[in-house]
N, C-alpha and C positions, 0 to 999 in steps of 0.2 A: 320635629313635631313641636305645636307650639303648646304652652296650657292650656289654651283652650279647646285645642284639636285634642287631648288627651283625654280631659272632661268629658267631652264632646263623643269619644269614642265608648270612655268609662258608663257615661251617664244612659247611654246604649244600652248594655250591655247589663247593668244595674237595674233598671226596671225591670226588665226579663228577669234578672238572676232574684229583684223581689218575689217575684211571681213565685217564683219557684218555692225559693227558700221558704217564704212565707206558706203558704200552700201545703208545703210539706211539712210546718213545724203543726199544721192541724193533726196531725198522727199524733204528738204528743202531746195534748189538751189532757191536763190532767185537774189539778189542784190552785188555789190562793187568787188574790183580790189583787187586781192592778192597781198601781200608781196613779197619780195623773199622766196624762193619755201623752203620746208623741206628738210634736208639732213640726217636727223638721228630723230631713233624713241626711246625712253625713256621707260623702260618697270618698273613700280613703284609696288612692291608687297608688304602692311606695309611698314620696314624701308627700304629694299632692291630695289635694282634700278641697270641697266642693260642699257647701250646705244647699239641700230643697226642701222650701216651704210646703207642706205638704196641702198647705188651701191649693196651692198653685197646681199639684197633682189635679184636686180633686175637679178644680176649675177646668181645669184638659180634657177629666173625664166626662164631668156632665155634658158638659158644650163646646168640643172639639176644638176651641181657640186655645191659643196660647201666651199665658198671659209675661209680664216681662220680666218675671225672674227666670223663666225657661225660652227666654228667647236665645239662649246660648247652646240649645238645645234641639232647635225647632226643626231642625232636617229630620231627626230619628222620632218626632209626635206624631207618628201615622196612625190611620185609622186603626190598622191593625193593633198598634199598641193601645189609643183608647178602648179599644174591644176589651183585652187583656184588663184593662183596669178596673172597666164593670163587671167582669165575668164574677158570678157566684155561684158557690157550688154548693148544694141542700148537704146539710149535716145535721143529724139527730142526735143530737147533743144527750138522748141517754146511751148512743152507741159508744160513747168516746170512752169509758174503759175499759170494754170489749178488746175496742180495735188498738189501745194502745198495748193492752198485755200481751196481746197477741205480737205489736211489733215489736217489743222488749223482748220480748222471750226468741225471737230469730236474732239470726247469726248476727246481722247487722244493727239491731238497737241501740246498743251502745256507740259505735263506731258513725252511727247516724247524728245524735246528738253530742258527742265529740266536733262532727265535722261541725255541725250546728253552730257552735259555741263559739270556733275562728273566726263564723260567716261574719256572726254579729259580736266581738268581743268584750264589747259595753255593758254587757245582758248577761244576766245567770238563766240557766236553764228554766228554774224555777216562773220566771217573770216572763220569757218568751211560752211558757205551756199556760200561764194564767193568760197572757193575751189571746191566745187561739182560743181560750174557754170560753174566754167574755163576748169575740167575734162570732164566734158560732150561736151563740144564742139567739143573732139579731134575727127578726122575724124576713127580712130578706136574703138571707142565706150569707156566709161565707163568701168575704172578699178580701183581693189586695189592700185596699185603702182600710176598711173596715180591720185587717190586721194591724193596721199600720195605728192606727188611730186610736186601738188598745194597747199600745206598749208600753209599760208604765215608766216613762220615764220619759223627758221632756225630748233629747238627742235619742235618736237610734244611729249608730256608727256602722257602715257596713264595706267591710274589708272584700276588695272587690278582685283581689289573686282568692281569696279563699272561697269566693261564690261562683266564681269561673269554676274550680276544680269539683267544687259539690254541680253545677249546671250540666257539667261535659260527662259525671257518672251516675245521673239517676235518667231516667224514663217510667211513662208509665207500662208502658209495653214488657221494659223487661221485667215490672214489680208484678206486672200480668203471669207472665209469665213462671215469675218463682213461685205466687199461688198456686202454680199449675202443678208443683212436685208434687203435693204428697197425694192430688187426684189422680196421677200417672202412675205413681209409684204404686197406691192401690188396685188400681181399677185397669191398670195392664199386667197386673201380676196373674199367672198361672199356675195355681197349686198342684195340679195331676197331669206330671210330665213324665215323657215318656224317658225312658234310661238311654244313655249315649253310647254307642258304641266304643268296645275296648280297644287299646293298640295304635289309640288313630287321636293327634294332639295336632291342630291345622295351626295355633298358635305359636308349634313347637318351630327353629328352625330346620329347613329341607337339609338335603344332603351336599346340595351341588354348592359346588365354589362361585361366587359370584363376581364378576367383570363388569365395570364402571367406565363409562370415560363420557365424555363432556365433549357436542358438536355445536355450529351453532348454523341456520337455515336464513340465506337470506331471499327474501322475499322482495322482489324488484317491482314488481307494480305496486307494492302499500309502500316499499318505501320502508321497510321493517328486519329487522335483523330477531331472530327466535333462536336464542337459548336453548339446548336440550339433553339432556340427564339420561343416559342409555343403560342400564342395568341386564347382564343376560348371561347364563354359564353355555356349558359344552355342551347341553341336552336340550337347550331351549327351544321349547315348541310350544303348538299350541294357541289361543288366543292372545293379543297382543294388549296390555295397558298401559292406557294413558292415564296422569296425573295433571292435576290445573289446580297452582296454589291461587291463595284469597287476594286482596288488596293490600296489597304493601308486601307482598312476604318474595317468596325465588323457588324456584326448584326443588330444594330440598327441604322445603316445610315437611313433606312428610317419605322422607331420606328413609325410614326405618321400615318404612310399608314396600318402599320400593326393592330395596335388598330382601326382605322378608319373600316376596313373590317372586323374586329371581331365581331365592335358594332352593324352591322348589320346581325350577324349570320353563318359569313365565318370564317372556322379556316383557321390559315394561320401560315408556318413555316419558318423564317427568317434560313437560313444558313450563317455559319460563314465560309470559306476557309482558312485554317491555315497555307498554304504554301505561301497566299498571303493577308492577312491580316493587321492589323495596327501592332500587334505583332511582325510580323515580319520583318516592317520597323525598328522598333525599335531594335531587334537583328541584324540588316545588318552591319557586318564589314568592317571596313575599309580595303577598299581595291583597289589598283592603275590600276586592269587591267580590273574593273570596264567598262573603257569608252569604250574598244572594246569586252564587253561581256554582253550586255543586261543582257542576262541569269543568271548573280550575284547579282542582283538587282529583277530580277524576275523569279526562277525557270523556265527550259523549258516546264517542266512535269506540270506546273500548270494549260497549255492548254488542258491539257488530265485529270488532277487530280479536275480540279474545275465541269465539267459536270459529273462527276464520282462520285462526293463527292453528288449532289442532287439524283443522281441515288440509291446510296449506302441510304442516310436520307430516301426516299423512299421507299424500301426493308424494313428498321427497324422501320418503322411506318406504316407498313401496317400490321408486325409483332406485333406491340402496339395493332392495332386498330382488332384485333383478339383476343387479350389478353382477360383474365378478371379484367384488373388493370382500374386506374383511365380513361385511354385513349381508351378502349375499345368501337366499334364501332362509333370513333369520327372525321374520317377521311375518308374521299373518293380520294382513290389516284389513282382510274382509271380516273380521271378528275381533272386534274392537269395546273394552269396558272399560269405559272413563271415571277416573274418581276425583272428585272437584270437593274443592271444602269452601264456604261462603261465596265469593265473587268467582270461584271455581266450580262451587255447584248450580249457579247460576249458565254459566260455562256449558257443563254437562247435560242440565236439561233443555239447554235448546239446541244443541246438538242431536239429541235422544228425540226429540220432535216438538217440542213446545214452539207455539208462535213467539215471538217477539209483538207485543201489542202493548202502544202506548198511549190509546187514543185518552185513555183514561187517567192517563199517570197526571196529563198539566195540570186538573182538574185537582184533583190530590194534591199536589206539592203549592198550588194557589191555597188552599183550606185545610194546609196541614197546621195542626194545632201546636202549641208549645207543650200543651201538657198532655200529651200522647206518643211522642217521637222518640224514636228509638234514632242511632245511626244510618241505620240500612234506613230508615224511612228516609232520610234526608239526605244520604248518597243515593238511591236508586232515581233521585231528584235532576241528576245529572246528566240522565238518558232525553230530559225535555230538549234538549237541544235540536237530538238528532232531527232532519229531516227527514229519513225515514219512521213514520207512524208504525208500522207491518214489516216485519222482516223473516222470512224463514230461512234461520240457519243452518237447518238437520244435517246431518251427515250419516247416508243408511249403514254405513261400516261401524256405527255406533250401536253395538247389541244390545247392551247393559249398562248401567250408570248407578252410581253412589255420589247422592249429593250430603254430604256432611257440612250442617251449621249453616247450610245453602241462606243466599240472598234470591227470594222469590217476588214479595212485595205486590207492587202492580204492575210489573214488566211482563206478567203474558196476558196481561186482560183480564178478562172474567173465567174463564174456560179454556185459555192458551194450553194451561195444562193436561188439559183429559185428551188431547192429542198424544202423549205420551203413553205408548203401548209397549214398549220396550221392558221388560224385567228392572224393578228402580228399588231402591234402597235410600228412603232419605231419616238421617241422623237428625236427631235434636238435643240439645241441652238441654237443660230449664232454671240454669242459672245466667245464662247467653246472653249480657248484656247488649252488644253490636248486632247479632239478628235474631230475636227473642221467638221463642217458641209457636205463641199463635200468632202471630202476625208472618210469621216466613216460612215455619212448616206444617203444624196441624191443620189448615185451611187447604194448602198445595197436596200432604197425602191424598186429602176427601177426594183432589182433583183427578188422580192418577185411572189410567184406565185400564191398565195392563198388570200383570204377576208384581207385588208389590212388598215392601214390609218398613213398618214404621221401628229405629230402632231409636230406645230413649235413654238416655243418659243425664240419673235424677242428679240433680246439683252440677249438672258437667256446664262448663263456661266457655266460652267461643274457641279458645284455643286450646283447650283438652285432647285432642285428637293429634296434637302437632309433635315433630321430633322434640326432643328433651334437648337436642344442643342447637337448634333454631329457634328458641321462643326463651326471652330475655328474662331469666330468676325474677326482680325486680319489677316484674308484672305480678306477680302474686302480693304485692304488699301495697296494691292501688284499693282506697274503698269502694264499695260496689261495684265495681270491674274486678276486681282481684282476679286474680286465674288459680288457678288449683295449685299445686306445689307437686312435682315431677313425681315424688313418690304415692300421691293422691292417685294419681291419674296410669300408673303402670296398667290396671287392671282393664282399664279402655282401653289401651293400645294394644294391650293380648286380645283381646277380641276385635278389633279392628284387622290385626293381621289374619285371627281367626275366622272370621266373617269375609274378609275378603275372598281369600283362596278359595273357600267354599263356594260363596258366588260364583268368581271366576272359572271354577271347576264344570260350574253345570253347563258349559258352553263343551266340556271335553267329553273322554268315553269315562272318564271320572264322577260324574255327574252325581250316581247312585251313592257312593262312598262317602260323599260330603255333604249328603243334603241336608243328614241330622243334624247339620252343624249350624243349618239356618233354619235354628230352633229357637223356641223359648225356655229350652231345659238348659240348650247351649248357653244363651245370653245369659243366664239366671246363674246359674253355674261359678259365671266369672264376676257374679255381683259381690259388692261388700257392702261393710253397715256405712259409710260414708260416698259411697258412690255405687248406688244400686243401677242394675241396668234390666231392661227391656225390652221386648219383639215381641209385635205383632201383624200379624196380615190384615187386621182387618177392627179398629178401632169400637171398641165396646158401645152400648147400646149408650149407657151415661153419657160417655165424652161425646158421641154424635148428638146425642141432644142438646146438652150447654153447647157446643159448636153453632147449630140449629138456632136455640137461643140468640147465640149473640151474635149472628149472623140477621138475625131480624130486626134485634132493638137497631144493630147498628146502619141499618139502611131504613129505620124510620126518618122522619123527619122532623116529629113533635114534641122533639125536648132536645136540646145540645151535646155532643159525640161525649164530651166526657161521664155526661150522665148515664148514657146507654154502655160506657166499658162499667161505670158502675153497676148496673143493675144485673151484668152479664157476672160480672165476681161477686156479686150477692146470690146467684143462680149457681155458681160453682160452691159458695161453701153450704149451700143446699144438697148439694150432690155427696159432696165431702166429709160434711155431719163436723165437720171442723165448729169453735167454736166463733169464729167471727172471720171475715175475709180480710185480707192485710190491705189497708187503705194507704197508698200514698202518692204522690206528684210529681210532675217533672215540668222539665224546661225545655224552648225548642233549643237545638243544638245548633249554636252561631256555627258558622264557620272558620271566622275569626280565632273561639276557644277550640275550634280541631287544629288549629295550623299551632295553636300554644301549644297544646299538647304533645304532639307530633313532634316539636322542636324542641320540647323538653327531653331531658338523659332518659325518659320512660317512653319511649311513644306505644304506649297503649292501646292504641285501635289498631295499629297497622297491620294486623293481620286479617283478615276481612273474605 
């Protein structure tokens, strides 16, 4: 690579990461009087370093030419980035110590303006919160350039490893999202619960000895080899489950669930997906056109190939269970509950009956914004490929389904989901940076049309739910992604095992014995002060109306999408009685900074 193809990638990738940065340091507008203003921005990558004239910006902006200190640059001056440049976003500059106390006061405030400080290490904190103050005041709202322009000091330096790793862990979806705790945590709480039956712990392990072993299914017309985790003692009977891990992970992401249901006399088959696996994170080539092709990163066919692949294990273990070998009449696959987590409980519901419908997805991934995307936004991106628009993948031997941390997005449409009649259980976090809570599940419950229960998990993060020895220590010490710490998170996986069985039971003559257990006395029971939990059947009259709400603003079309999630989190801490709603920004997520990340000792998202 030469330096100016470096620049050239840098200088990419640095507008965007202003956007961001900048955008987000308007959260901390507090106090003092700027310098003289910036005239030129510093793009630092390692030893290489790059100065732009910031007329030269603004010349791009107004009038889409490009003038010739950025003709080094001219491949990546698309419209869409001059968009980005004008974009302004209304701030009421007497809100701004509202919203900043408010974000100080969360877990993250500090750890925000830490990152802050690396982005730009020219700049004391002090001097980048007087720039946002000064920009916010202009009578035409909040911009890029308009930050840029306040910075008191003639160079802005901007270290572009350290505004990659702040780009790759904010969204606005998941800051959506953790607004949403402490409305869930209130307003699905149950104070007059009914008392639990004694004698009877579904959390507890069963009696029976449990038997493992490891087959693998090859599949001759896809052309596919499937992985498969068999769990099952001496008494296994009963309904049969399946497991489908997320994006990047194997079989035994959730290893603990799968022996936990065995010891009670349920066999149960962990599938592997080998087109999207950890595997094949690990084979993913370097590759530069990466950022405008989801689909390199994760097959298109994988939306079609992972419901295919349970259907296909299915088939050849019904073929087992007819045999006269070891597996012979050991399975009952007309009574089938699937439990998928992220890219797994995508898996699950359209197995359970959900269309496949993407007529709407190009539409979306054309006019997806930088400062609204989440991960899942911009992987479920990856399905624009397929030529199939419609696909119904159901498979009727699917009774029951738990989608955990599910990837739902735009992949059934409008209504793909209310075809789901089947008994469903879907999980949320509300710290889930990779698939954030209203964008992938409080929309998809509304959808459900059959025996249902929301359960919630306040502060839980995309991998909370996972084995403690498949999900890498060293994920919990990423900012804003962090994952919870294994002894955070025990008291999930005790009701995970507990919630399961219970499910899984009401398909038996057990049905009656377990059902207090898919309770809100049950869930509430296993809560604690740092990770409260909750179920419900049927979402409170509040949360349906903010839903309602921003359901409306956001298919208006007379003011810009990120004004309308604004107005929507100013209608939530209406609800909340909170003292201001946490205001912050994000960046689209290149694809370029997912394959860094990935390739670093941390990879972060890979579980999915």
């Amino acid at each position: 690579m030469t330096f100016s193809d470096a620049l050239s990638g840098a200088f990419s990738r640095t507008i965007i990461g202003l956007t961001s940065s900048c955008l987000s340091f308007a959260i901390t507008a507090l106090t003092a009087t700027p310098a003289p203003a910036a005239e030129r921005v510093v793009i630092k990558v390692g030893p290489l370093s790059q100065s732009i004239e910031l007329t030269d910006l603004e010349t791009f902006a107004q009038t889409g030419e490009v003038p010739d200190g950025l003709r080094l640059y001219e491949q990546f001056l698309s419209p869409s980035l001059q968009q980005t440049l004008q974009q302004q976003l209304a701030l009421d500059p007497h809100m701004g110590d509202r919203i900043i106390e408010d974000v100080m006061r969360s877990a993250n405030g500090e750890l925000l303006l830490n990152t802050l400080s690396r982005v730009a290490p020219n700049m004391t904190i002090p001097q980048l919160q007087a720039a946002i103050r000064l920009a916010s005041m202009q009578a035409d709202g909040l911009s890029v350039l308009g930050i840029l322009r306040a910075i008191p000091q003639e160079t802005l330096e901007v270290d572009i490893s350290a505004a990659i790793a702040l780009m790759s862990q904010l969204n606005f979806s998941n800051l959506e999202s953790r607004s949403l705790s402490g409305m869930l945590e209130q307003e699905l709480r149950i104070d007059s619960l009914s008392p639990l039956p004694g004698g009877i712990d579904p959390a507890a392990p069963g009696p029976e000895e449990v038997s493992q072993r490891a087959v693998s299914f090859r599949d001759l017309e896809r052309q596919r080899v499937i992985p498969v985790e068999m769990y099952w003692s001496e008494s296994s009977q009963g309904p049969l489950v399946v497991l489908s891990h997320g994006f990047g992970a194997d079989r035994y992401f959730l290893d603990y669930l799968g022996k936990h249901l065995a010891s009670h006399g349920l066999t149960v088959v962990s599938v592997e997906h080998p087109g999207s696996n950890l595997q094949a994170l690990v084979n993913l080539p370097v590759d530069p056109e990466i950022a405008d092709e989801p689909s390199r990163i994760l097959p298109a066919a994988e939306f079609l190939d992972r419901p295919r692949d349970v259907t296909f294990v299915l088939d050849r273990i019904e073929q087992l269970n007819q045999s006269q070998s070891l597996y012979g009449g050991l399975f009952n696959t007309e009574e089938v509950t699937i439990i998928g987590h992220s890219l797994g409980g995508y898996t699950g519901l359209a197995l359970a009956g959900a269309k496949l419908d993407l007529r709407s997805l190009g539409t979306f991934c054309q006019d997806i914004q930088p400062l609204g995307v989440s991960p899942a936004d911009w992987l479920q991106c990856a399905a624009v490929d397929l030529e199939e628009q419609q696909a119904d993948l159901s498979d009727e031997r699917i009774q029951q389904v738990i989608a955990m941390n599910t990837l739902t997005g735009e992949l059934f449409g409008e209504a793909g989901l209310s075809d789901i009649t089947v008994p469903t259980i879907l999980l949320t976090g509300t710290q889930d940076s990779v698939t954030p809570t209203l964008d992938q599940q409080l929309g998809a419950f509304t959808q459900l049309s059959g025996e249902k229960y929301l359960l919630a998990v306040i502060g839980g993060t995309h991998l909370s739910v996972g084995d403690p020895g498949n999900v890498n220590p060293a994920l919990t010490e990423l900012p804003f992604m962090a994952e919870l710490r294994v002894e955070e998170t025990e008291n999930l996986r005790q009701l995970i095992k507990g919630v399961s069985l219970s499910f899984v039971s009401q398909q038996t003559s057990e049905a009656e014995t377990y059902r207090p257990f898919l309770s809100s006395a049950y869930v509430q029971s296993l809560s604690t002060s740092t990770l409260p939990l909750r179920m419900v059947e049927t979402l409170p009259e509040s949360v349906r109306n903010w839903l309602a709400f921003t359901a409306r603003v956001s298919h208006s079309s007379t003011s810009p999408r990120l004004n309308h999630r604004l107005l929507a989190l100013g209608y939530l801490s209406a609800i909340t009685q909170r003292q201001q709603w946490h205001m912050a920004v994000a960046v689209h997520l290149q694809a370029s900074q997912i394959v860094s990340v990935l390739r670093s000792p941390v990879p972060f998202i890979a579980h999915w």
